[in-house]
C-alpha positions in Angstrom: -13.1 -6.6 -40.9 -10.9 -9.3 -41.1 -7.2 -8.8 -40.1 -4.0 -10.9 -39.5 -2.4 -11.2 -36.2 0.7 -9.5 -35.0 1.4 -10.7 -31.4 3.2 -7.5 -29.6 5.1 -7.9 -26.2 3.4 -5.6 -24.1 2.1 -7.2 -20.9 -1.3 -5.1 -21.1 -3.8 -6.1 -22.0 -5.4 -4.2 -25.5 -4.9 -4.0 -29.6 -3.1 -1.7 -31.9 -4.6 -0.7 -34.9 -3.4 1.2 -38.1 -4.9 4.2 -38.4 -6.5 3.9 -41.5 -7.9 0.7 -40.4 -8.9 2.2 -37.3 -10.8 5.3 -39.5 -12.4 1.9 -41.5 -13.6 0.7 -38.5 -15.0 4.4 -37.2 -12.9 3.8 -34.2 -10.3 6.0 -32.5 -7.8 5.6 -29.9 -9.6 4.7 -26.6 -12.9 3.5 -28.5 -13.2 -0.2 -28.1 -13.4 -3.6 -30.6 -14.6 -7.1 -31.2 -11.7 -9.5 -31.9 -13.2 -12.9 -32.5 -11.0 -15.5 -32.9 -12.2 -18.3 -35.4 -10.2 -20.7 -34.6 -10.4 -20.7 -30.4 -14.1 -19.7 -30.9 -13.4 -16.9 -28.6 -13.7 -13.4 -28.4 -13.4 -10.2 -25.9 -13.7 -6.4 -26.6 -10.9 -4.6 -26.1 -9.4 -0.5 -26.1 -7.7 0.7 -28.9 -4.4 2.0 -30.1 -3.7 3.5 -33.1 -0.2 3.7 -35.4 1.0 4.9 -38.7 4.0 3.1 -38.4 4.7 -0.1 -36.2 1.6 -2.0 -37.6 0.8 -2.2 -41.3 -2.6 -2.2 -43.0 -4.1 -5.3 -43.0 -2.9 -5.9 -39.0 -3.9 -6.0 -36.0 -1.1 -5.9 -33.1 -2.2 -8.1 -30.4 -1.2 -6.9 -26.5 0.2 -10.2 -24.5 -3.2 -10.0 -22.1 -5.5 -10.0 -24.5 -3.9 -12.6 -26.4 -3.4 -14.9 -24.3 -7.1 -14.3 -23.3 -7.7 -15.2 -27.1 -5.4 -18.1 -27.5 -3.9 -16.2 -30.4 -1.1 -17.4 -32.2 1.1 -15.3 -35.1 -0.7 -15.1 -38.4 -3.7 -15.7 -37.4 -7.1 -14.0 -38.8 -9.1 -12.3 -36.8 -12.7 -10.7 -37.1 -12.7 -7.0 -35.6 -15.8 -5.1 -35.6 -16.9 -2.1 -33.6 -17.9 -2.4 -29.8 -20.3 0.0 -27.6 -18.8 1.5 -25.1 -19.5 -0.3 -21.2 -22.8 1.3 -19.3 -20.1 1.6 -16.3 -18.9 4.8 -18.0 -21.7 6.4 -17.4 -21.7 5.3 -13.8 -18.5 7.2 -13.7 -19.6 10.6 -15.4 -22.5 10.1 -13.1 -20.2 10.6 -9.7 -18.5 13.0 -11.7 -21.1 15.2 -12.1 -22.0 14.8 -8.0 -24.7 12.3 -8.2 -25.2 9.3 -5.6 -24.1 5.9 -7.5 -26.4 2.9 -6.2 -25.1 -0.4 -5.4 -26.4 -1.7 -8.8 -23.9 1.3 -10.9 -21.1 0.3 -8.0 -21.4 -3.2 -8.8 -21.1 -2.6 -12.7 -18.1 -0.3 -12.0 -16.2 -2.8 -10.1 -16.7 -5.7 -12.4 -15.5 -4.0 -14.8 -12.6 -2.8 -13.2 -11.8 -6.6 -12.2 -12.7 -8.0 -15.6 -10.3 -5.4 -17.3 -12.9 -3.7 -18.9 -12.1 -0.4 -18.1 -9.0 1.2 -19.0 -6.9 2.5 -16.9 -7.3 6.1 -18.2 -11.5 5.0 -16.8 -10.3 3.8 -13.7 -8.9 7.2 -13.1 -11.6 8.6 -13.7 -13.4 6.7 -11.3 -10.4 7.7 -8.6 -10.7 11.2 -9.2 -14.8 11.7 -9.4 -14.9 9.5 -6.4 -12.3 12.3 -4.8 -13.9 15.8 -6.1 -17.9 14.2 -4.9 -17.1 12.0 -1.6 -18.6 8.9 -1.1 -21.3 8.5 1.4 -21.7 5.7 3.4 -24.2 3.9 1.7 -21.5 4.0 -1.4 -18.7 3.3 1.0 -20.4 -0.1 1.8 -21.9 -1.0 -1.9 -18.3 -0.3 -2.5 -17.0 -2.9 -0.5 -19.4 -5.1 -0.7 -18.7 -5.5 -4.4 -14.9 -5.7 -3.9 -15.7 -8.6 -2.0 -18.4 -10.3 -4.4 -15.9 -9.9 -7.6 -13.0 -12.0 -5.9 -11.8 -14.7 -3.5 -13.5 -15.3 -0.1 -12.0 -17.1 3.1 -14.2 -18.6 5.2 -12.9 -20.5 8.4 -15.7 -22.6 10.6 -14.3 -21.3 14.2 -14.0 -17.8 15.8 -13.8 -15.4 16.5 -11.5 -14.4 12.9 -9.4 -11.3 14.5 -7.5 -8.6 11.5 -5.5 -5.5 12.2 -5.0 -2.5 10.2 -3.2 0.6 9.8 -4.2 3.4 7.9 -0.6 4.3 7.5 1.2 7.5 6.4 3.8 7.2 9.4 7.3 5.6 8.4 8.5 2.7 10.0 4.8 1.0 11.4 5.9 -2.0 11.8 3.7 -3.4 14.4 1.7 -5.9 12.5 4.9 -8.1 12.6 4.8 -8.0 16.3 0.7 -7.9 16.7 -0.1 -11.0 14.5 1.8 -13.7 16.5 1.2 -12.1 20.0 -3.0 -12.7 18.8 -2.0 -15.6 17.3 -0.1 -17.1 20.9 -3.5 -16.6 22.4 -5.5 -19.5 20.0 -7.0 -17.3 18.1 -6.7 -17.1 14.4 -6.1 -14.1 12.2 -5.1 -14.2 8.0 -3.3 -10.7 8.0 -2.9 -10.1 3.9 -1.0 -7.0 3.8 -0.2 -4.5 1.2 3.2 -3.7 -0.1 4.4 0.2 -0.4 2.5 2.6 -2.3 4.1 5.9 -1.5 6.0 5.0 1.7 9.1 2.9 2.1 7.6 -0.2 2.7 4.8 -2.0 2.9 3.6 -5.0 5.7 4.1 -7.3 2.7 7.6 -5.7 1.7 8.5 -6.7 5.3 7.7 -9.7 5.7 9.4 -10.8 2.0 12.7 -10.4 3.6 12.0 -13.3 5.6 9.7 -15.6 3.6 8.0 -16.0 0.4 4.5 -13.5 0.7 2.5 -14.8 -2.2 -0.2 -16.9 -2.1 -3.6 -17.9 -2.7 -6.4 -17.5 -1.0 -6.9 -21.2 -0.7 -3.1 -21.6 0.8 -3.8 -18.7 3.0 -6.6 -20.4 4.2 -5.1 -24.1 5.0 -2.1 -21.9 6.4 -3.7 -20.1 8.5 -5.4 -23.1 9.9 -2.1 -24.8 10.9 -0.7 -21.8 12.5 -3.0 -19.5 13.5 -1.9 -16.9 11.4 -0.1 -15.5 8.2 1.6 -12.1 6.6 0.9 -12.6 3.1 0.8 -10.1 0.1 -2.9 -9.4 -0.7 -2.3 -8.5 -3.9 -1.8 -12.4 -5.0 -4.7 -13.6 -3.0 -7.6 -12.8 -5.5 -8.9 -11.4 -2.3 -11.2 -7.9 -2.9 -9.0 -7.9 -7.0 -10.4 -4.7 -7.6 -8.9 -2.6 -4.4 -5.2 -2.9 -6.4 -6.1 -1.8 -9.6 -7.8 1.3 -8.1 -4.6 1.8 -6.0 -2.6 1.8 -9.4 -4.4 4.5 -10.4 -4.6 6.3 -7.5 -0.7 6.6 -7.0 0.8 8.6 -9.5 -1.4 11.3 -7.8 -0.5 10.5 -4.5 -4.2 10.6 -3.5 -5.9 8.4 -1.1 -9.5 9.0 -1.2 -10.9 8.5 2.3 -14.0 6.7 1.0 -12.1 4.5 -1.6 -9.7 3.5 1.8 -12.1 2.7 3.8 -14.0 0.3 1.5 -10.3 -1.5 0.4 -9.5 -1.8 3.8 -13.0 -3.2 5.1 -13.5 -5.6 1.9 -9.9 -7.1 2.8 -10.9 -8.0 6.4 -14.7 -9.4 4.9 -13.1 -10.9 2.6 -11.3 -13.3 5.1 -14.3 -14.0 7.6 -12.9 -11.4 10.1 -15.2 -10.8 12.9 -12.9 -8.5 15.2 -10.8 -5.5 13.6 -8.4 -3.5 15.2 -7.6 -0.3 13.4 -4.6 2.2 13.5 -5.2 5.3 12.9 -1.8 7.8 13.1 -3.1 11.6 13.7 -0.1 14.5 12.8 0.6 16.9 10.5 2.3 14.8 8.7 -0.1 12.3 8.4 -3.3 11.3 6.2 -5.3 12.2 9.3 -4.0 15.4 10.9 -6.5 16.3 13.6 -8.1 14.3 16.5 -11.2 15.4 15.5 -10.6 14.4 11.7 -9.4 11.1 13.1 -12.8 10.6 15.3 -14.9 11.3 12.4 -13.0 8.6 10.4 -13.3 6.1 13.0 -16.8 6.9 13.2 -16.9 5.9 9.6 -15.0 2.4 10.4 -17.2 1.4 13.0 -20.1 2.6 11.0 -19.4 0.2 8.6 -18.0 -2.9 10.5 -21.9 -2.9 11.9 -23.6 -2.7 8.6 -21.0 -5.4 7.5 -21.9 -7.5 10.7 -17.8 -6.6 12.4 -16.8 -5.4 15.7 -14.5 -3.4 14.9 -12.7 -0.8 17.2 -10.1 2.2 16.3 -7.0 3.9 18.1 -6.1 7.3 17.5 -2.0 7.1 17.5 0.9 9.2 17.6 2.0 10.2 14.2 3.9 12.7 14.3 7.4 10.8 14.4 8.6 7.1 13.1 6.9 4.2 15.2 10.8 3.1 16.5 14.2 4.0 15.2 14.1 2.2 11.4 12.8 3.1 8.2 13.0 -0.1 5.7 12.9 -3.2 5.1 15.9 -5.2 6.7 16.1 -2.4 9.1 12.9 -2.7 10.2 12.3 -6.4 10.3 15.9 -6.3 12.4 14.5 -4.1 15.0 10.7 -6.3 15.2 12.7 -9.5 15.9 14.5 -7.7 18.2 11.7 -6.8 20.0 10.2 -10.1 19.9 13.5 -11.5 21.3 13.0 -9.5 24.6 14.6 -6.1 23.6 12.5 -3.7 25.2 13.7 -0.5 23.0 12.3 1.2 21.5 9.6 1.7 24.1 7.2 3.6 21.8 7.4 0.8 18.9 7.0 -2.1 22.1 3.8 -0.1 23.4 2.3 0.9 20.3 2.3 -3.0 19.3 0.9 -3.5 22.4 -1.5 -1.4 22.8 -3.2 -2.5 19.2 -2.7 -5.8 20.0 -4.5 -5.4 23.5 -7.7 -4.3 21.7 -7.7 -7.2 19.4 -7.3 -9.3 22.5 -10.0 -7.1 24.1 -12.5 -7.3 21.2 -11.8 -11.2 21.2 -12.5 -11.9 24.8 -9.0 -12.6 25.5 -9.0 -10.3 28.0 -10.2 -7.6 30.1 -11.1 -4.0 29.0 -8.4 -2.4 29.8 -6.2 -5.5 30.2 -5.1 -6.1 26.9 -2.1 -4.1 26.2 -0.4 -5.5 29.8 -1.6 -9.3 28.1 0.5 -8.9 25.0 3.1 -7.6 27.0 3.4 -11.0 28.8 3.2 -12.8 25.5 6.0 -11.0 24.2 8.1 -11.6 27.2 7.3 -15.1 28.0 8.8 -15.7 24.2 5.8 -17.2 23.1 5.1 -14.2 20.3 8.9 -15.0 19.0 8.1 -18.9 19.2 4.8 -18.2 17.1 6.3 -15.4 14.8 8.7 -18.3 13.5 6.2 -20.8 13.1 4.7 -17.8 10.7 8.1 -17.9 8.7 8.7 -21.7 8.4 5.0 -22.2 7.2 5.7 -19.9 4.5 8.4 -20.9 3.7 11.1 -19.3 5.0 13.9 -19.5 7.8 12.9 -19.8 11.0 16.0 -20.2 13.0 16.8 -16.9 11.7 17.7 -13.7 14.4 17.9 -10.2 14.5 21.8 -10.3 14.7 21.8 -11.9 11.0 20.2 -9.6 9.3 22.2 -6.3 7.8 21.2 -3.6 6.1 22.7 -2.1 3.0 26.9 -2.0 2.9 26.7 1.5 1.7 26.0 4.0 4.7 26.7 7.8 5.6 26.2 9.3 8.6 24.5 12.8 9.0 25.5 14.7 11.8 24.5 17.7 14.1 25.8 21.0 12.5 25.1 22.6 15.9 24.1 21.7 19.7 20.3 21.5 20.0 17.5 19.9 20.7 15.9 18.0 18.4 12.0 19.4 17.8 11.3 18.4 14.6 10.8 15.5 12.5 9.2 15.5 9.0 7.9 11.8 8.3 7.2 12.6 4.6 11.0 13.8 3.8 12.2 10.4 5.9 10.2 8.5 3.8 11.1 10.5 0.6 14.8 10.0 1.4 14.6 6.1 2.2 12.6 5.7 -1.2 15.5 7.9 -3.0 18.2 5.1 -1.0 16.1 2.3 -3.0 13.4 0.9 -0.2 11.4 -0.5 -0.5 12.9 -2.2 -3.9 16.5 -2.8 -2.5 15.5 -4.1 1.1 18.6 -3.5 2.6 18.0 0.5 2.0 16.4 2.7 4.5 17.3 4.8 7.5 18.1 4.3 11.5 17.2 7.4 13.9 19.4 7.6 16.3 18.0 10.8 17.3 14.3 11.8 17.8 12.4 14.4 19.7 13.3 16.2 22.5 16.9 14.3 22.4 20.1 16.8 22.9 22.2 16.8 20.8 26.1 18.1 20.7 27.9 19.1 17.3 28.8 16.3 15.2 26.7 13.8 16.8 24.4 11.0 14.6 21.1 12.0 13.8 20.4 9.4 11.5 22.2 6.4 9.7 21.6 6.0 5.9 21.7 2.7 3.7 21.4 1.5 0.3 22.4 -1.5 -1.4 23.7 0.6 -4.2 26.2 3.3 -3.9 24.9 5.9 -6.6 21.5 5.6 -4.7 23.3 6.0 -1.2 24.6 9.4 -3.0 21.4 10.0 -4.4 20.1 10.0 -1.0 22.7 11.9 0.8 22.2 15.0 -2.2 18.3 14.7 -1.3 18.7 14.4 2.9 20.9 17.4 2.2 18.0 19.8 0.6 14.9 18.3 3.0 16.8 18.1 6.0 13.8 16.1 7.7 15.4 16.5 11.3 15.1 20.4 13.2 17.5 20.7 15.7 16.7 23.9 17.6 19.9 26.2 16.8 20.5 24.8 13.5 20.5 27.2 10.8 16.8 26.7 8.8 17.0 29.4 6.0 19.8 31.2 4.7 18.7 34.5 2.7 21.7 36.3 0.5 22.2 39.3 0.0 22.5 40.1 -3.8 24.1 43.2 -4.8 23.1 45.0 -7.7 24.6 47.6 -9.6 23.0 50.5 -11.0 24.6 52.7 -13.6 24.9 56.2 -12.3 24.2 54.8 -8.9 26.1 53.0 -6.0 25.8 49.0 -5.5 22.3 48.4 -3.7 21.2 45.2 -1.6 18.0 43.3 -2.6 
């Protein structure tokens, strides 16, 4: 079928069809077409839309992906013909229906995914079968194997290549900004691509943006690297494992983050840059992704399991999760208190150890130091100021200011105080409604948004003193934030009322007012 082009300004990729061309055709919405384009001599299949109304007969609406893909201009012709559906679909009702995939039906699926030939609707599908039937191991690795093989790959000719991770689910882990330059003060070299928020209130990347640009290629990460030792780059513009962010799309509307899925995005990202040495974070509370030591154990188990099929010495801590790592939750507010740090402030303690202590296994793993020694070896880095000294070279290689201190750097103008209703103790803090209230302020989007404790466990507390600071760039999100701190109230203080039941009266006719 022959049909005239209508570019349409969706940034997706895919076609829109009218429906009786579409019946024509024997194609209906999600089923795929053809589009040849005579005149580029190109052509790609593509999912399909269907319309009574915004595209005529005779028409094909062209998505700005697909498109541009084509090299289609207005009013061009276009052949459309029916297209079988992609083999990797059956891969996927496959793990839906609990059957082991092999490398060869991973491989398929993650092309695909990279090449766009899945929709996004598929990808889910994917997600979800890959949550209901786990992946095993031998999945796990095919899995990251093939993220690797469909994108960029670094490759530096010295070592050892050192990489940090954290599995993350605790607000305010900021430590990467402190545990790159104190590895990279030592010689060694380590290209940390980092993610930016999914569901918490920001992301590594989302950090570091405040102070430089964060997006680059793999071939700029590379040379960069090489010049300074290190980066903190978005991983998303790197080309680097392509298909880990487009399963990550899908995955977050659900909130999900299946443990086999993570392990593989995480491992193909530190592969995917030559790492030899990997230092992984992995908070345990009931908060947390991982709430039990022995859940966290078994999922170390799994790291290491797979950094020695994938030729990686890799080592995991099992961390306090159970409250924010320091006192700030967002991005100014937390990239304030990590150059403070760096610039000799020793508070707060558990943020300075925590850094320290991943660091130190790094170091460890590297033969920097000791076993045992590590954590006291970043310590001295931090203090003698060479950390800061590299931490700026980080920021002036990509491009940002590196005469730049902790003093200069404010958080959002808008800010309300919530107070102690009672003297107490605190006991309590719920990480999920602290991250739930900074997101509602506008982190990790408006970076001056977020939260400072000034209060956490075991602190006492008199009537009307701070438990937390809000911030927000905007003032309707600031009151936003205040309505939601209000009904979460993510900080217990022992004596403070936690449930009020009322007592509803209700009349009877013929009887006398009752309580229920």
């Amino acid at each position: 079928m022959r049909l005239t082009v209508r570019l349409v300004d969706i940034a997706a990729r895919g076609i829109l069809l009218h429906q009786n061309d579409a019946k024509s055709l024997g194609v209906l919405p999600g089923d795929r077409v053809v589009v040849s384009s005579p005149g580029s001599g190109k052509a790609t299949a593509d999912y399909v839309e269907t319309t009574a109304t915004l595209i005529g007969q005779g028409l094909i609406g062209v998505y700005h992906h697909t498109s541009n893909q084509l090299d289609l201009k207005e009013g061009e012709t276009v052949e459309v013909r029916f297209s079988d559906r992609p083999v990797s679909l059956d891969y996927i009702k496959k793990k839906m229906n609990g059957e082991k995939l092999s490398r060869d039906d991973i491989r398929t699926i993650v092309t695909d995914i990279v090449h766009d030939t899945l929709s996004p609707s598929e990808i889910t599908a994917f997600v979800v079968s890959s949550y209901i039937n786990q992946l095993d191991m031998d999945e796990i690795e095919a899995l990251t194997r093939s993220m690797v093989e469909t994108g960029d790959q670094i490759t530096f000719h010295t070592g050892p290549i050192v990489d940090k991770h954290s599995i993350g689910g605790v607000p305010g882990n900021k430590i990467t900004l402190v545990v790159v330059p104190v590895i990279a003060a030592t010689g060694l070299l380590i290209p940390k691509t980092s993610s930016r928020a999914i569901t918490g209130a920001g992301g590594t990347a989302d950090l570091m943006e405040v102070l430089a640009p964060v997006e680059f290629s793999a071939t700029q990460v590379q040379e960069m690297t090489l010049k300074t030792g290190a980066v903190i780059v978005w991983g998303g513009a790197t080309n680097i494992a392509p298909a880990d962010d487009k399963i990550i799309i899908q995955e977050y509307p659900f909130k999900i983050d299946q443990i086999g899925q993570m392990i593989a995005s995480v491992m193909a990202k530190k592969f995917a840059v030559g790492a030899n040495v990997v230092a992984i974070d992995i908070p345990v509370g009931k908060h947390c992704k991982v709430q039990t030591i022995e859940e966290g154990r078994k999922l170390a188990r799994q790291f290491i399991d797979l950094g020695e099929r994938l030729n990686m010495r890799v080592e995991c801590a099992l961390t306090y999760g159970d409250a924010p790592v320091g006192r700030t939750i967002g991005p100014k507010l937390e990239i304030k208190e990590a150059l403070s740090v760096l610039e000799g402030n020793e508070s707060p303690r558990s943020f300075l150890q925590k850094s320290c202590v991943i660091a130190g296994i790094a170091l460890e793993l590297a033969g920097k130091a000791n076993r045992g020694n590590g954590a006291d070896l970043a310590m001295e880095i931090i203090k003698s100021g060479k950390a800061l000294k590299k931490f700026k070279e980080i920021i002036a290689i990509q491009g940002g200011n590196a005469d730049i201190t902790s003093d200069q750097i404010n958080p959002g103008e808008h800010s309300y105080i919530v107070r102690a209703d009672s003297d107490g103790y605190v006991v309590d803090l719920n990480n999920h409604s602290l991250i739930t209230i900074a997101r509602t302020a506008g982190a990790p989007a408006d970076h001056g948004a977020g939260l400072y404790l000034h209060a956490k466990q075991g602190v006492s507390l008199s009537k009307g003193d701070p438990i937390f600071t809000l911030y927000a760039d905007r003032k309707w999100r600031l009151d936003k934030a205040i309505e939601v701190a209000r009904r979460l109230h993510p900080v217990m203080v022992e004596g403070m009322l936690i449930d009020r039941v009322p007592n509803v009266m209700v009349w009877n006719p013929g009887r006398s007012p009752t309580s229920e």
